[in-house]
C-alpha positions as CSV (number, residue, x, y, z in Angstrom):
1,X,-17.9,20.3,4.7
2,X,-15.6,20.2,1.7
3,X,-14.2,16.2,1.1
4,X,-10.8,15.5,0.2
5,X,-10.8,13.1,-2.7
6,X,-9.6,9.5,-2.0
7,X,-7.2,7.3,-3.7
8,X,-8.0,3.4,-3.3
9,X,-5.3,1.3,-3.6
10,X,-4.5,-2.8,-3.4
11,X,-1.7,-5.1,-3.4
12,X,-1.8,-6.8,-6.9
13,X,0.8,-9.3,-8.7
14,X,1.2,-11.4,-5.8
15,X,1.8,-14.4,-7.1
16,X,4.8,-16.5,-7.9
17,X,5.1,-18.8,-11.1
18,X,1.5,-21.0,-11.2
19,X,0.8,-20.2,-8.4
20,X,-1.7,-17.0,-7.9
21,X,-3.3,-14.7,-5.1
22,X,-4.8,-11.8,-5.9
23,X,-7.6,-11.9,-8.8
24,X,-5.3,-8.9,-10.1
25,X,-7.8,-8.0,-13.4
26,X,-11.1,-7.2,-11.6
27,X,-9.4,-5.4,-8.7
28,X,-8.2,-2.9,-11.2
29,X,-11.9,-2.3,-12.2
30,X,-12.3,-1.0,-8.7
31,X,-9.5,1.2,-7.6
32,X,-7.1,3.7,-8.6
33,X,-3.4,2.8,-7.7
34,X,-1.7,-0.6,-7.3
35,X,0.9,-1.3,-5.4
36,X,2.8,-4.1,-7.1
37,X,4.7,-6.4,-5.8
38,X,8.5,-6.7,-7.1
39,X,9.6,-10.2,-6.8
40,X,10.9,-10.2,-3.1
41,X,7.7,-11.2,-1.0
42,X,6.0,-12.1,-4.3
43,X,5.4,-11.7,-8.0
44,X,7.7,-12.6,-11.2
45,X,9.1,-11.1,-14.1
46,X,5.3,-12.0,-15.7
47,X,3.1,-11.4,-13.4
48,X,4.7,-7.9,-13.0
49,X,4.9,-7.4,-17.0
50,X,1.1,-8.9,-16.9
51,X,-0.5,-6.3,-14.1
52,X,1.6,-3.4,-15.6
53,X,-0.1,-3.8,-18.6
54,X,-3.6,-4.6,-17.2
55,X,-2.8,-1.2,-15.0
56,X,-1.7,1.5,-17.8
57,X,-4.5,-0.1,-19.9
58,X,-7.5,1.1,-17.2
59,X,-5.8,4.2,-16.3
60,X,-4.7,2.9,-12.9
61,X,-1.9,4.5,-11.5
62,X,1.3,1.8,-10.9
63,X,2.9,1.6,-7.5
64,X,6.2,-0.4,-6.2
65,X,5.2,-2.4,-3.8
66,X,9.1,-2.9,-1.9
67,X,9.6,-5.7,0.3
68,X,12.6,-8.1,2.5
69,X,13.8,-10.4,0.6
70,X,11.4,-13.1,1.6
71,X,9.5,-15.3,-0.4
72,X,8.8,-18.2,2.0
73,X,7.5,-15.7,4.2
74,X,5.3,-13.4,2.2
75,X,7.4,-10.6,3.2
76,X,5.6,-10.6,6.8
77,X,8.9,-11.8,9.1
78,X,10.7,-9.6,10.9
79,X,14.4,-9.6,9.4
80,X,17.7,-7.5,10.2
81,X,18.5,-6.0,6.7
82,X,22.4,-4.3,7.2
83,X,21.2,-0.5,6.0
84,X,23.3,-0.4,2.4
85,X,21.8,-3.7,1.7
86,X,17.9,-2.8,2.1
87,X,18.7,0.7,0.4
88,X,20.0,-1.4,-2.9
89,X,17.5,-3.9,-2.6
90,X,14.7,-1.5,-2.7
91,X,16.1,0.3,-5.5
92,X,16.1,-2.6,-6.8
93,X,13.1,-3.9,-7.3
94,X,11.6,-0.4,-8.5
95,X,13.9,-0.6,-11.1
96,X,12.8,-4.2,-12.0
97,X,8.9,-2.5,-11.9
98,X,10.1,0.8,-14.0
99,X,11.1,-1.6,-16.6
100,X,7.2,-2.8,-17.4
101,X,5.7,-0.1,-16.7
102,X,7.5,2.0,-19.5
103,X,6.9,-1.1,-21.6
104,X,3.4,-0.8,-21.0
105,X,2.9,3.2,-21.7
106,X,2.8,4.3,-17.8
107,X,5.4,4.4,-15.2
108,X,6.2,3.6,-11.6
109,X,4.4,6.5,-9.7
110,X,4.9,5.9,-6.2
111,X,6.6,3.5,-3.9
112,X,5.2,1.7,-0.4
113,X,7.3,-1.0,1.3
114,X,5.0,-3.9,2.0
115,X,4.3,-6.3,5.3
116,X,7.3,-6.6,8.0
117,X,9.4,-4.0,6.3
118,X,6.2,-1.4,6.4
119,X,5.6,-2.2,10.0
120,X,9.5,-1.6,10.6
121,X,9.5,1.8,9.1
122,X,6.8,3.2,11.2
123,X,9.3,3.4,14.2
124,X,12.7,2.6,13.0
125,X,14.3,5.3,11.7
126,X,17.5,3.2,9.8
127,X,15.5,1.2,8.0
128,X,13.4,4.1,7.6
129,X,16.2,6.1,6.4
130,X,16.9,3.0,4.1
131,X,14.3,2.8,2.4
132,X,14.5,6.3,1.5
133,X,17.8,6.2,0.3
134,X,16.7,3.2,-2.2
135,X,13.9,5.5,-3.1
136,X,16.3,8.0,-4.1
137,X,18.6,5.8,-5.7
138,X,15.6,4.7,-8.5
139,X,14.2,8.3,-8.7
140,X,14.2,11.2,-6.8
141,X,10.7,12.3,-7.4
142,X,8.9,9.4,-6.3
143,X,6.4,9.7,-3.7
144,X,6.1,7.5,-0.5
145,X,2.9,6.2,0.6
146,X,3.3,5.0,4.2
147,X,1.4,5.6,7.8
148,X,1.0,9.2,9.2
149,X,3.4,10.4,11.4
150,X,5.5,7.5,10.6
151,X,9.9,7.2,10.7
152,X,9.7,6.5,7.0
153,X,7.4,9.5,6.5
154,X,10.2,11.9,8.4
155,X,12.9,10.6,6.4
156,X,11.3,10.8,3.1
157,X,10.1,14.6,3.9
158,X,13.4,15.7,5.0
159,X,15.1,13.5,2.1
160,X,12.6,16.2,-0.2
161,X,10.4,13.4,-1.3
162,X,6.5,13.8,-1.3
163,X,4.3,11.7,1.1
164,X,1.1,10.3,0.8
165,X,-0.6,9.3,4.1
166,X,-2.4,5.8,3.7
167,X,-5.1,4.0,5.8
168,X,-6.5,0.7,6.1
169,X,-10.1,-0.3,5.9
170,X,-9.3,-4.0,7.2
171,X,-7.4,-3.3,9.9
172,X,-7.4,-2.6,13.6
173,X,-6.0,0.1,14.8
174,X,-3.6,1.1,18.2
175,X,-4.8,4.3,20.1
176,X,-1.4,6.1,18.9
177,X,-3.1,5.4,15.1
178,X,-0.5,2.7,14.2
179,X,-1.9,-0.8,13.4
180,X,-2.2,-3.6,15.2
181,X,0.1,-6.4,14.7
182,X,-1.1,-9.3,12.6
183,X,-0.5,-11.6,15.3
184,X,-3.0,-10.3,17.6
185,X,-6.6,-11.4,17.8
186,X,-8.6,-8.6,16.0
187,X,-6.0,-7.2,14.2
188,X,-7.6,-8.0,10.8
189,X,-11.4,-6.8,10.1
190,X,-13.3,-9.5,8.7
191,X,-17.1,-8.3,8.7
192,X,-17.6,-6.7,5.5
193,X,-20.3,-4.2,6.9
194,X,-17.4,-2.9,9.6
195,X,-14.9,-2.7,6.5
196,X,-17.1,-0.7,5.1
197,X,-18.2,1.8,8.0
198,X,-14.8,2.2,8.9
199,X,-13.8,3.2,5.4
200,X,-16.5,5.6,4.9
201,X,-15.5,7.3,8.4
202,X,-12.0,7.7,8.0
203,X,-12.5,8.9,4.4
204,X,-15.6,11.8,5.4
205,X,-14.8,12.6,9.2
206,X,-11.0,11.3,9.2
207,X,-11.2,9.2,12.4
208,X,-11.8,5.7,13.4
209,X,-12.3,3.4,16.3
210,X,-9.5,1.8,17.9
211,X,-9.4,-1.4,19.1
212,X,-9.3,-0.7,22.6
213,X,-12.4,1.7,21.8
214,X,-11.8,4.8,21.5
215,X,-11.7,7.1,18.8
216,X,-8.8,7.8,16.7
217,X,-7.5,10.3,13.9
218,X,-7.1,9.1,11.0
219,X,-6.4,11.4,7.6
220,X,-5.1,10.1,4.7
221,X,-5.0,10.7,1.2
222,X,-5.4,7.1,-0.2
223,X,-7.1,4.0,1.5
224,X,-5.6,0.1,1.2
225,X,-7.4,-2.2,0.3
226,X,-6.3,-5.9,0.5
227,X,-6.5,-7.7,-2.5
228,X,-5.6,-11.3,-0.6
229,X,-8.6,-12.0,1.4
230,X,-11.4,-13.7,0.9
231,X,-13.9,-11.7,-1.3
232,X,-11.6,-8.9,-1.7
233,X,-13.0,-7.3,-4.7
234,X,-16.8,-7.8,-4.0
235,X,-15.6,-6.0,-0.6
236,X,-13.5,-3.2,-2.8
237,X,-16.8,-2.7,-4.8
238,X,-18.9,-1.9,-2.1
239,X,-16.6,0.4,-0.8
240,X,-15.9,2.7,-3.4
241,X,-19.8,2.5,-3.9
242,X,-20.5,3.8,-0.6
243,X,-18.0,6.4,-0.6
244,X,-19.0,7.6,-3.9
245,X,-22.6,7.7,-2.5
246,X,-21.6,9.6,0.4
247,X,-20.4,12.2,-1.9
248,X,-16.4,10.9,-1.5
249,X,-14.7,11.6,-5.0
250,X,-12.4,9.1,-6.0
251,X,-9.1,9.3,-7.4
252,X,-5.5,9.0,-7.5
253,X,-3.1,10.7,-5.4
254,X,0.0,10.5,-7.9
């Protein structure tokens, strides 16, 4: 069985003035793109000019993690965005990344909308359509890391924009492969072992259990992993360790 290489990625920079979230510096020991947040569910000016540079420096590849315009909320509320809006906001904010990533000898490589506006995008096909047009807007080349089979996924394809298909470690998933919503019980993994298991299965065999049980497919390209729970890079390490060990090569996608 030939094994399709792996991209680990995590979201980094969020953090807001003095106050902090993700331990941003060893993460990028572990994996191989960051999605960075752009100052609208998190980060500032210097924490995004800080993890740009810690980025380019390791050879990690730099993502723009796009977002609603919500702060107080961490980006995870459901919000009605008017279409024109959304499309300028997320161009936007990977304009505001672009900025230190040249500064710091890389560039913005990639773009995936974060929290509510990520869930939204799986079946709405205006914001969907949206965020692609925001994408364009920055940079026509940039690829879109989302969920298979997704609305954003469609639009960016037909828009002519590559897609990476992404899956999560950490979190439960619906028999029809989309995740289960933060709200319900079980919707976050918490046992480190299962993290792990899951990881390696998705990344060898493609598939995964669901949380109603049964088995689900699951291909992707590059694997989240959340940098904003507890023990989130111990949890990183052991993952790329195992997939390494179980003959998993791991790289970036972009």
């Amino acid at each position: 069985m030939t094994l399709v290489p792996i991209d680990l990625n995590a979201d980094l920079g969020e953090g807001f003035g003095r106050w902090t979230l993700t331990d941003d510096e060893r993460l990028l020991s572990v994996v191989t793109s960051a999605n960075v947040a752009c100052g609208f569910h998190a980060g500032d000016a210097a924490t995004m000019r800080r993890v740009c540079e810690l980025a380019a420096a390791r050879g990690v590849r730099i993502g723009a993690q796009v977002s609603y315009r919500d702060l107080a909320g961490f980006g995870r509320r459901a919000m009605d965005v008017p279409a024109a809006e959304l499309a300028a906001e997320v161009a936007y904010q990977i304009g505001a990344l672009e900025v230190f990533a040249r500064a710091a000898g890389s560039r913005v490589s990639y773009v995936k909308p974060h929290g509510a506006l990520y869930n939204r995008v799986v079946r709405d096909a205006e914001q969907a359509a949206a965020v692609v047009e925001g994408v364009l807007l920055a940079d026509r080349t940039l690829p879109v890391l989302g969920l298979p089979g997704s609305r954003l996924h469609e639009a960016a394809a037909a828009a002519g924009l590559p897609v990476v298909a992404e899956s999560f470690g950490d979190r439960a998933y619906r028999a029809d492969g989309s995740l289960l919503p933060r709200g319900q019980e079980g919707a976050v993994v918490t046992d480190p072992d299962e993290v792990v298991e899951r990881a390696v299965s998705m990344a060898r065999f493609g598939v995964v259990t669901a949380h109603c049980g049964s088995s689900v497919e699951v291909r992707a390209r590059s694997l989240c992993l959340h940098g904003d729970t507890p023990g989130a890079v111990g949890l990183a390490r052991r993952v790329r360790e195992r997939l390494e060990a179980s003959g998993v090569r791991v790289e970036a996608f972009a």
